[in-house]
Every structure is written in structure tokens, then in C-alpha cells.
N, C-alpha and C positions, 0 to 999 in steps of 0.2 A: 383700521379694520374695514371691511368693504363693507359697504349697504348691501342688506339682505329684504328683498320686498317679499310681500308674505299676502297672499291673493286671498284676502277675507272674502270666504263665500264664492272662494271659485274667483273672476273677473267679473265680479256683480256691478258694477258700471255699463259694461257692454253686453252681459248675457243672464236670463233671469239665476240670481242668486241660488248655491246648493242642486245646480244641475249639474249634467254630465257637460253641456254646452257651455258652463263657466268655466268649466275645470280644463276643457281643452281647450278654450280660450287664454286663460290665464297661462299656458305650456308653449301657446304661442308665442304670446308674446313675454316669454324670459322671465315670467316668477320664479323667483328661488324657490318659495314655500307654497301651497293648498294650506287654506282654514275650511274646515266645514264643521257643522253641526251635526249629533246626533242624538235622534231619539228610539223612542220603540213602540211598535206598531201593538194593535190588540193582542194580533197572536205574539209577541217580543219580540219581533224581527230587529233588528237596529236599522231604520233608514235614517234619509241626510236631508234635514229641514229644520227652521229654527225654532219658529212661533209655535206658541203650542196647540195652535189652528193651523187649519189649513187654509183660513177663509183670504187670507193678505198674496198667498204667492201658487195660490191658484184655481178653478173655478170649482171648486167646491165649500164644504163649508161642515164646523162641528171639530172636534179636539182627535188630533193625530193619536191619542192612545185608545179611541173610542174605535178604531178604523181598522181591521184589518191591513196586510198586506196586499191585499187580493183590491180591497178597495182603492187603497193609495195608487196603487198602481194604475189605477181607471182613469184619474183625474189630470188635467192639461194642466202643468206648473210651467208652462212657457206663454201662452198669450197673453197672459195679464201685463208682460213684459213686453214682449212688442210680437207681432202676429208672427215675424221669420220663426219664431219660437214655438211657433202650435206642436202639439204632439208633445213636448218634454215630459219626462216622467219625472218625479221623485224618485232619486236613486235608493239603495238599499248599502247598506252600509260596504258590502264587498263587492257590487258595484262600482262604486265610486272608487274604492284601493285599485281595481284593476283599470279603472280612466284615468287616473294620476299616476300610472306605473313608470310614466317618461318625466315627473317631475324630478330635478337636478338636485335638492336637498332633501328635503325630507318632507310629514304632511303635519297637522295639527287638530287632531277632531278633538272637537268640545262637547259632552258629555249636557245636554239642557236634560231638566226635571230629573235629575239623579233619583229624586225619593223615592220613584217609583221604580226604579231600577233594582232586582233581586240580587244576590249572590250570583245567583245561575245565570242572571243576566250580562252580569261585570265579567262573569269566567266566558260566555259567549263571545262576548265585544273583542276580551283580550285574546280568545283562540281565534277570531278571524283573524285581527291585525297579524297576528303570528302564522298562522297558516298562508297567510296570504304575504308573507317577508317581510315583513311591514316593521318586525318587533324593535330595530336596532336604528330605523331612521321613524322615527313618530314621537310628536310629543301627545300625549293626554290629558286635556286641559278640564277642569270643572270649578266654579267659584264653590263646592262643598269637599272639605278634607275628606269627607268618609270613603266616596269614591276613589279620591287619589291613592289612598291608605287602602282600599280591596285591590287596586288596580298594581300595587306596588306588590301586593301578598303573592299577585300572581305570575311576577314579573320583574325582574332588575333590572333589565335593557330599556325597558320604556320609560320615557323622559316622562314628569310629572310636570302639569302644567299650573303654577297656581293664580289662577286670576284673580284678580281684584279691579276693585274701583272705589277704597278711600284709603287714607293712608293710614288708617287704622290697619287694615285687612292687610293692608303693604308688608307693615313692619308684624304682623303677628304670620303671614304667610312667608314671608324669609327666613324666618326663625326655622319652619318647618322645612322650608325648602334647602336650607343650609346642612340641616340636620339629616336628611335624607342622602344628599350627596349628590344623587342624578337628577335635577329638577332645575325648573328655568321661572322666574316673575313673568308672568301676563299681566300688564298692569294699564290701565287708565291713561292715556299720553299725560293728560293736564298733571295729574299726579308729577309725573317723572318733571315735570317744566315748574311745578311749581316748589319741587322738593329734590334740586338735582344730586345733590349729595347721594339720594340714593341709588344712582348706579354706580361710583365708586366703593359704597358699604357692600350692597350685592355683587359684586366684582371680589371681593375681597374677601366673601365669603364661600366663592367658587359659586357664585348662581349670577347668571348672566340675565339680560331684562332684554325683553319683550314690549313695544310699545303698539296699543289700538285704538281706537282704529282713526289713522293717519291719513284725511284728504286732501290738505292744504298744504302749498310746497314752505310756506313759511314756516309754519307748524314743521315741516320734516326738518327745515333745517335748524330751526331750535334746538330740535331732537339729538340732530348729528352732532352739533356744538357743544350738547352737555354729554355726550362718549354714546348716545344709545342708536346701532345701527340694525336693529332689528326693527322694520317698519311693520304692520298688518295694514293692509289698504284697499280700499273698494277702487280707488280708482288714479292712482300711480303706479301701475302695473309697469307700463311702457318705459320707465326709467331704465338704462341699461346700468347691468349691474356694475358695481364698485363708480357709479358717476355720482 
């Protein structure tokens, strides 16, 4: 099977994380897949940032759901990274769909702080991705079922993403995932290395695995070696594919 690199946060080695300037970095150079984050702004907008501050990736400070859109949008999320970056904004969620439109597979947003996510909210998120053609190539990732289960109600074409990080969550999230039918394991790398079996088990249950997030080339080849070619990576981007 070919390696597939999957640009966690855009190309966030080279360009500040969940911008527009990772995302077309990462398009440069040959990612198969966009990871980003999303959350929602005061008024519920869905933009694309991870922490649930602003304070780490850019010159502001106080909890992104405190914040309007109007605010977000005020604040420099590139100089903190390096100055060529001044000016970046925090994208908005259909934003970002339309600066990944030339990526070659498909994208992967992650749903952070679900709880505070309404109904009306989950039916917004999934009528962008679809208004915006997104529905048939996306996976939707959140370590909370409840999400993926609104997100499935509204939806059949979109990939369910189920993340974990113990093998507790592994095996009780395949269960789900198998049962579902269209869904893929997001999982912990160490997990899969330290329990390779399980990507033969999820192979065989039609759910394919996902490994994150992978910076070390020995680490990727461990990976390769036990069948898992689905990489997420801040910074093996430049790998060409299938090497």
C-alpha cells in the first residue's frame, strides 16, 4: 500500500499551525491529506485553532469561545511563529475548505470541545462541509461518540473519525467503528507499536487505522512494518509519496 502523509495542522513545522499559510504549504509540498482543528467562536462560527486559548498561537489572550468572530479575526496568529507570518488570521471553518480545494486526497477536521457544540451547531459544521463538496472526501474526527453519532445522523458519506489514545478507547472505539461501516481508527502511534495486532483486527473488520502524530523517521518505519501507511505529521511532509 503506498504511504499516505497526512499534514497535521496544515505544514506546522514550516508555517504557524491551522493557518491558511500551513495549508498551502503542505499542498506544496505533496501532502496527501490537511488535519485541522475546529472549534466555535461566541457567535458559533466554526473557525480552525486548536487550544482552547488563543494565548499559545497568537498575540492575544482569553478562551476562543469567549471571542467573537469579529474578534478572532483581529488577532496576528503568524508572528508568534516566525515574523514572515505577521498578518495570518485564524481561518473560519469555510475558509480553510476553500484553501485546501487543491488537496489530492481528501481533509480531516477534528471537532475540539464538542460539549459545547449544539445540534444546530453539528447540522452547521456538516452543511458547510457539504455545501462546500467536501461531503464524499472528509473524514470527521472527535475523541467523543456523541459527535460522531449527530454527525452520522446528518450524513452517510462522511468518514467518522474515531480518535483515541489508550487501548482501552482502541478496542471499545472499533467496535463502534466497525459497526458503523464508514469510519476509520485515529489512534495514538505508540498504541499501534505497542499492540500491532491491531491493525490486522481493524483491517478485517473493514476499518482502516490512522497513525498520530509521526515525527521520527524510525517511528514511521516501525509503522510501515507493522501494515500501517496512513502517517499524520507536523513535519515529514516532504516525503514523496508511495517512498
Amino acid at each position: 500500500m503506498k504511504l499516505e502523509i497526512i499534514a497535521h495542522r496544515g505544514f506546522s513545522a514550516i508555517a504557524p499551525e491551522n493557518t491558511i499559510a500551513a495549508f498551502t504549504a503542505a499542498i506544496e509540498h505533496q501532502a496527501e491529506v490537511i488535519e485541522f482543528d475546529v472549534q466555535l467562536s461566541s457567535d458559533r462560527v466554526p473557525v480552525i485553532i486548536h487550544d482552547t486559548t488563543v494565548d499559545r498561537t497568537s498575540d492575544g489572550t482569553g478562551y476562543v469561545f469567549d471571542k467573537m468572530l469579529e474578534q478572532l479575526k483581529a488577532l496576528d496568529a503568524g508572528t508568534w511563529f516566525n515574523t514572515q507570518f505577521t498578518g495570518e488570521q485564524i481561518p473560519t471553518l469555510r475558509e480553510a475548505l476553500e484553501a485546501v480545494k487543491d488537496i489530492r486526497a481528501y481533509i480531516i477536521a477534528e471537532v475540539k470541545n464538542s460539549h459545547r457544540w449544539l445540534p444546530a451547531d453539528v447540522e452547521n459544521f456538516v452543511n458547510t462541509i457539504i455545501s462546500e463538496g467536501w461531503e464524499h472526501k472528509s473524514i470527521v474526527a472527535c475523541f467523543k461518540d456523541k459527535l460522531l453519532e449527530q454527525v452520522r445522523e446528518l450524513s452517510s458519506r462522511i468518514i467518522l473519525g474515531y480518535l483515541v489514545d489508550s487501548l482501552a478507547a482502541y478496542k471499545q472505539g472499533l467496535s463502534k467503528a466497525a459497526a458503523d461501516g464508514n469510519a476509520v481508527m485515529l489512534s495514538e502511534y505508540h498504541i499501534l507499536l505497542e499492540n500491532p495486532e491491531l491493525v490486522e483486527s481493524s483491517r478485517s473488520q473493514g476499518v482502516d487505522v490512522v497513525a498520530w502524530t509521526v515525527d521520527s523517521e524510525e517511528d514511521l518505519l516501525k509503522l510501515t512494518d507493522i501494515g500501517v501507511v496512513r502517517i499524520v505529521t507536523n513535519s515529514l511532509i516532504s516525503r514523496s509519496p508511495g517512498e
